[in-house]
N, C-alpha and C positions, 0 to 999 in steps of 0.2 A: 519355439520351446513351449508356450503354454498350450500351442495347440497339442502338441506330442502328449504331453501331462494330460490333458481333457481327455483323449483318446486313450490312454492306458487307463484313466480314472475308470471311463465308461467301460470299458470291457473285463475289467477288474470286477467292479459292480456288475456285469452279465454274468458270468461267469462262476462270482460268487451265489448269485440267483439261483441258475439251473443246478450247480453242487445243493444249494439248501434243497431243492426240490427234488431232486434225485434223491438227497439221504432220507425228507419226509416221507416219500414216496416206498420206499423201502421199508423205511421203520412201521408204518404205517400211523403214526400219530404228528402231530404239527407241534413249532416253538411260539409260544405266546397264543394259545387257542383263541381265549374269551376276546383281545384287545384284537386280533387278523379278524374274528365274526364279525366284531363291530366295525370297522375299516370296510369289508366287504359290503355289509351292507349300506353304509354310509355312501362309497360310491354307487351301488347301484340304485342307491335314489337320487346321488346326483346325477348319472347318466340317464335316468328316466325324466327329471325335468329336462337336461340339454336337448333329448329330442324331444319332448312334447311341448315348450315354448316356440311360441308364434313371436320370432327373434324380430320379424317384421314391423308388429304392432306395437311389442314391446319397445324399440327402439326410437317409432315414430312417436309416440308417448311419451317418453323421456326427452326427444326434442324439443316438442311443444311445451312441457312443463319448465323445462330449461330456460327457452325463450322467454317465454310469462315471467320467471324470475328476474330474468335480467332486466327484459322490459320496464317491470313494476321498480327494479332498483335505479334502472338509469330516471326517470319519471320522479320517485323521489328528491333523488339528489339534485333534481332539477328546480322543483320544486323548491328544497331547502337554501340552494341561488337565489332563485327570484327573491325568495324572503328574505334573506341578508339584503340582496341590492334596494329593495325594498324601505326596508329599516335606516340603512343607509341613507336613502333617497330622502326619506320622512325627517332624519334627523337634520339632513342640510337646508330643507323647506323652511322647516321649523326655526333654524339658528338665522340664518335669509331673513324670515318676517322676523324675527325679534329686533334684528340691527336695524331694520327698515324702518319699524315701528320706532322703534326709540330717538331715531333722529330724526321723526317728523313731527311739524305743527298739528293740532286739531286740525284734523280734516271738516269739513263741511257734512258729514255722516255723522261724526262725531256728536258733531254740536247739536244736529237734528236727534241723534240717539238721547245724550243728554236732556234735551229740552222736553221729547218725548215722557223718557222717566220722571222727569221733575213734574207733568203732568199728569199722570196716573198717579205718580203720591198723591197731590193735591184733588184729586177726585174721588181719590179711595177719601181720605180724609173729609171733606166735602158729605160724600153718602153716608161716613159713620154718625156725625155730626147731626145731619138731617134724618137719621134713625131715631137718633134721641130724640129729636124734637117731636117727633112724633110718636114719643110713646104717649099711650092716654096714663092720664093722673087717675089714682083711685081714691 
């Protein structure tokens, strides 16, 4: 059935076609002048690009552009992974040493860091000290 319908549609629509063109044709003037110029010529500059594009280059262009988007997108998203796993990773390193840290003795670094700083105060202090002393009196 709707192919029957399609097939009367279309030859109804021909049909009515050649009547319009036979009556313009007679009468000698057209229905809708200004708006059929402008349709005229609008196809006929679409049918002058569809033959004058190089459909070949055109097409291979729009492949390789395509690609490179995809490319570039799958690349990102990849990217924005590793970051998350990342961040992740850093945050369980980080919570690791803190526990590790907190339930151990001074280590032997420790004590050397320690000693170290208690050191350099006492030298810094020591040089200011022996600054004074040498200042000359006036």
């Amino acid at each position: 059935m709707p192919y029957l319908i399609s097939i009367l549609l279309a030859s109804l629509l021909f049909f009515g076609f050649l009547l319009l063109t036979w009556y313009e044709s007679r009468r000698g003037t057209r229905f809708f002048p200004s708006s059929r110029y402008r349709l005229d010529a609008k196809v006929a500059r679409l049918a002058f690009l569809i033959d004058h594009v190089d459909w070949g280059a055109f097409t291979a262009h729009l492949t390789k552009t395509s690609l490179n988007t995809i490319a570039h997108d799958l690349a990102h998203g990849t990217l924005i992974a590793v970051r998350a796993v990342e961040r992740f990773l850093t945050r369980a390193v980080y919570a690791l040493r803190r526990r590790k840290e907190a339930g151990v003795l001074p280590s032997a670094t420790a004590r050397l860091e320690n000693r170290v700083t208690h050191l350099r105060e006492r030298a810094r202090q020591l040089r200011a000290s022996d600054i004074l002393r040498r200042q000359p009196e006036d």
